[in-house]
N, C-alpha and C positions, 0 to 999 in steps of 0.2 A: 244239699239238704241233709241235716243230720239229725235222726228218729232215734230214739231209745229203741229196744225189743221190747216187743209186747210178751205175756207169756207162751204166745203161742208158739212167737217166733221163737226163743228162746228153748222149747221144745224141741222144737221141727230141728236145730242145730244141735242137737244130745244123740238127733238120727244115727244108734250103731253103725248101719252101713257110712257112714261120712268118716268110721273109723278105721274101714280096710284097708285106705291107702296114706303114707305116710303125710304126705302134702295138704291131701282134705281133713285128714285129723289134724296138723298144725294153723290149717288155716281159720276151720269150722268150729275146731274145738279146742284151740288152743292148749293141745298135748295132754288133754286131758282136765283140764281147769274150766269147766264147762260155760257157755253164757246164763245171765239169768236174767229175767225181767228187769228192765230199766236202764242195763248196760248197752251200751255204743258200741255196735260190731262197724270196724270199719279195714277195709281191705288195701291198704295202701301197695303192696303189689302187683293188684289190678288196676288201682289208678296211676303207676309208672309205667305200668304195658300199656294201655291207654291213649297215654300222653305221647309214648315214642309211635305208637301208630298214628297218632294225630301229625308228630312232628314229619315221619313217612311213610306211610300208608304201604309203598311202593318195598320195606322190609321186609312184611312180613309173612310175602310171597315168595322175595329174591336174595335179602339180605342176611343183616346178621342175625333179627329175627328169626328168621326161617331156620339157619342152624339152630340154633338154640333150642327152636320150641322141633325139630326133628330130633336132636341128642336125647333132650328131656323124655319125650314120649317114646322113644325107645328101650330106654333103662324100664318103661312100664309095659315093654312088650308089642308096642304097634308097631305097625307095617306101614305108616305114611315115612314116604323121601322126600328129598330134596326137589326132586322131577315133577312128584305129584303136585307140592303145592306151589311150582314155579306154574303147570301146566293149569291150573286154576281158572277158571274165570268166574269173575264176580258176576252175577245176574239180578238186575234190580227187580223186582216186583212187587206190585201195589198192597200196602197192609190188606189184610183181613180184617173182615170185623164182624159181630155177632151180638145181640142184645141180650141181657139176661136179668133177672131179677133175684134177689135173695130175700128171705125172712129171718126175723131176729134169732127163730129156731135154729137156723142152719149153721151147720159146723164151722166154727171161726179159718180153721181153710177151707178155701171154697174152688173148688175144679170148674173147668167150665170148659167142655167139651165143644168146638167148632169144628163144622167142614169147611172147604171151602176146596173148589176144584179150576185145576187153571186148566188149559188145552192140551196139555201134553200129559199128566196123570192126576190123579186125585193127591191134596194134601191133606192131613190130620192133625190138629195143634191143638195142643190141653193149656192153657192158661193155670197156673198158679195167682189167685188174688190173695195176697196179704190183708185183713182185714187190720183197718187205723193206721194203714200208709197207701201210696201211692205205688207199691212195690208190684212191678207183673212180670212173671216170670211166663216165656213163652217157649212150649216143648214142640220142636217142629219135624215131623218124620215125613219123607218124601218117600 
């Protein structure tokens, strides 16, 4: 599926902070050339990391993946190794979900604060809703 920016979107991508690091400014705001309403943001080196995790899942825990995305995030300073994300394990659990309603007053982003608590600790997730897409962004703190 492919949406133009709304002007909200469009906004929300001018975000200064999206400017402090070199990768989210070339990605988000294309070095400075910013999006505007009605332009096509599309991420094609998310959908080639995507597609190789699709084509191996099993990389980018063990593989060449995994260097990659350890080298990367170290030139920005983090502490994840090779060990950490080999010693990983994935844990499936059941979405979340929460009902909410909005009014035409409300601000065209729309936060939408959920609990939800499993048996080992409580989770906290803020949804992002894109108003005039299908777009949900979900922030999940454990």
């Amino acid at each position: 599926m492919v949406s133009k920016l709304t002007a909200e979107e469009a906004r929300e991508l001018s975000d200064p902070d999206l400017a402090r690091f070199p990768d989210s400014k070339r990605i988000f705001q294309r070095d400075g050339q910013l999006y505007k309403e009605g332009e096509i943001f599309r991420q094609p080196e998310l959908a080639r990391t995507l597609q190789r995790i699709a084509a191996n899942p099993d990389s980018f825990y063990h593989g060449k993946m995994a260097h990659e995305l350890v080298s990367d995030l170290k030139k920005g300073g983090a502490l994840i190794t090779l060990e950490d994300l080999a010693a990983y394990t994935v844990v499936e659990r059941a979405p979340s979900s929460a009902a909410f309603t909005t009014t035409p007053s409300s601000a065209p982003r729309r936060h939408l604060q959920a609990e939800s608590y499993s048996s080992a600790h409580s989770i906290s997730s803020r949804a992002t809703i894109w108003p005039n897409s299908a777009t949900v962004a979900l922030h999940q703190c454990t």
